[in-house]
N, C-alpha and C positions, 0 to 999 in steps of 0.2 A: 546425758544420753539423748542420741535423736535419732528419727528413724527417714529416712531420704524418702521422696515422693517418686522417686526416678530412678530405673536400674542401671542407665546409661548418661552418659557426662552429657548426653543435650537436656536434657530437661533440668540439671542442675540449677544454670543459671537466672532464669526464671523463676524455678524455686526456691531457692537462695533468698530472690533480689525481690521476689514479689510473694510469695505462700502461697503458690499456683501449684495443683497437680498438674501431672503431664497427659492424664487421659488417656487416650488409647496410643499414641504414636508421640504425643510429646506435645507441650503448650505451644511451639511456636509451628506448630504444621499448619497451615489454611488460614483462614481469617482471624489475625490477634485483635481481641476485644478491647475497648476501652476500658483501662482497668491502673489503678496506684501498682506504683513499685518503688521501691528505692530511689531509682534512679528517678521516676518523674515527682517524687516528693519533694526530693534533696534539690532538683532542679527549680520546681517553681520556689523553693526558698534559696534562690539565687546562688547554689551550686554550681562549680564548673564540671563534668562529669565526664568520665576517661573509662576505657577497659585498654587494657592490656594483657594480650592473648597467646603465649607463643605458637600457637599453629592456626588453621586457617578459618575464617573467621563464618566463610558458608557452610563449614562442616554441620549436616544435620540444624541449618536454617540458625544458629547462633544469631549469625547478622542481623536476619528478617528480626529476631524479639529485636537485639540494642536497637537497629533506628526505628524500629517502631517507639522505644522508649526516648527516642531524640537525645542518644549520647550524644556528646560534643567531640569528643576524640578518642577513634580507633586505631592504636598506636598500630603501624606496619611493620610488625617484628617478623612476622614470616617471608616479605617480600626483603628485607635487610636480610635475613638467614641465605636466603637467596642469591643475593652476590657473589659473585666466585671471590671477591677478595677478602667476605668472611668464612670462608671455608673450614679455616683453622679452627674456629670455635668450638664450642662442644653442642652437638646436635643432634636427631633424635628424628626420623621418619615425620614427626607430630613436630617437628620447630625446636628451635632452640634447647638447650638444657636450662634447668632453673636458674640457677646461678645466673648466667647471661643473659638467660630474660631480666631477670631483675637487676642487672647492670644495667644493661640496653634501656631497659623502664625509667632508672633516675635518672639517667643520662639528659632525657627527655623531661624529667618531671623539675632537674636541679634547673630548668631554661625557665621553666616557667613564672607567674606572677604567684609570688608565694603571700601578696595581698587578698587572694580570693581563696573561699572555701570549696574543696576539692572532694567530689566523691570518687576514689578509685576501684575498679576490680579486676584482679589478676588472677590470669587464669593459667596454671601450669601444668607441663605434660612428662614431666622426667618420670610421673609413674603409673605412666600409660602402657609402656611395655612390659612384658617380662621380667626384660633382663636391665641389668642399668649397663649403658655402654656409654664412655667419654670418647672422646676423639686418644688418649692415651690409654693403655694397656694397664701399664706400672699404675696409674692414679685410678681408674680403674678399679683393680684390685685390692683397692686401699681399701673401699668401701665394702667391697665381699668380705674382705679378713676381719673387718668389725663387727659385718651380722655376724658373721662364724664366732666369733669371741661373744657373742649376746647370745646366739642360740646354746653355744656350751655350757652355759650357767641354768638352763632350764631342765625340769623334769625328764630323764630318758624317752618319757612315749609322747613328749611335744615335741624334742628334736626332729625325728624324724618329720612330721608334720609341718614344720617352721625350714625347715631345708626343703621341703619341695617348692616352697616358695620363696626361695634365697635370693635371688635374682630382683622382686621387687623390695622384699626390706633392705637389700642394698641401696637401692633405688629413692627408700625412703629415707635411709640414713643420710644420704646426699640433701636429698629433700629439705630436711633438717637444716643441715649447714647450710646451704642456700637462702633458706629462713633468717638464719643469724645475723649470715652477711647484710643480708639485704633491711632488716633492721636496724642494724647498727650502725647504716649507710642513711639510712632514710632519719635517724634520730640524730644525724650530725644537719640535717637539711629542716626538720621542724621534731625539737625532742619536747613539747612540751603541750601541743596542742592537736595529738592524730589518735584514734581509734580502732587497734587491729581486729579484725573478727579472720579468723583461721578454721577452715573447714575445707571435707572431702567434700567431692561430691556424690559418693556411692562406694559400698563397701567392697573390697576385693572380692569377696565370698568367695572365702577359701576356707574347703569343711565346715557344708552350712549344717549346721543341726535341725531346720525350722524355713521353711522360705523366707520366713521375715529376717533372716540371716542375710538373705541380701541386697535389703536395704537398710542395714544398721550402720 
């Protein structure tokens, strides 16, 4: 169990990456202090150090923490989303769908010198909306009819409950397999020497019982 510093995805990052609160507006507003984080630990023990972000990397001063932290490479997945000759792909107001980020990601990561030690952190937004929408209808749907089969199997007076938020556990059911893939992708590229750590950045808070409900 853990309880997020942040009710909003900017301050995650930082908190995550260093166990900074966000304070009154979020750590990376105004002057960032000289301070350890992940990334400059891993760094000065000769890390090479990446984020990979599907949407836009000013949003709410993201950028201002990484180069303050002297990332090495800020992958351009939202400026690639951008092309009209990816259009096709499956995308999302906030960049990419997960899935494709994390294609787009090893795409980039399988070019690399895979003799250096690598810190990565991805940051995805397929459940930033509401609702989950692909560039297809039919595929789609796929993922609606699954929450719907998972919320059928619960208590009568959750259903209701868990349907008014159908749209993101679809969302996250995608979430999921995008996970998989991109594992199972990454474990044909180094299956024997990598470290996942998996987390939100902040709870839906959906039917808080408690304020601390929303940041569990």
């Amino acid at each position: 169990n853990c309880l997020s510093t942040t009710p909003r995805s900017f301050g995650a990052v930082p908190a995550i990456t260093g166990s900074v609160p966000h304070g009154l507006k979020g750590f990376q507003f105004g002057d960032i202090p000289e301070y350890n984080s992940l990334f400059s630990v891993l760094k000065n023990n000769d890390y090479h150090t990446s984020a990979f972000y599907a949407g836009e990397y000013s949003f709410d001063k993201v950028y201002d923490y990484l180069i303050s932290q002297k990332v090495d490479f800020l992958a351009p997945l939202l400026e690639d989303q951008q092309k009209k000759e990816n259009s096709h792909y499956d995308y999302t107001y906030w960049g990419y769908h997960d899935k494709i980020m994390f294609a787009k990601s090893m795409d980039m990561i399988e070019q690399r010198d895979d003799n250096e030690a690598h810190f990565d952190l991805f940051m995805t937004v397929s459940q930033h909306d509401n609702n989950l929408r692909l560039n297809s209808r039919t595929r789609t749907e796929i993922y609606y009819t699954k929450a719907k089969e998972i919320i059928a199997t619960l208590p009568v007076e959750e259903q209701k409950k868990k349907n008014e938020i159908l749209g993101h556990l679809a969302a996250t059911i995608y979430a999921d397999e995008a996970l998989k893939y991109f594992i199972e992708r990454y474990q044909k590229y180094d299956n024997d020497n990598t470290i996942f750590v998996i987390t939100g950045d902040h709870s839906l808070n959906q039917n808080p019982n408690n304020p601390l409900d929303a940041f569990h």
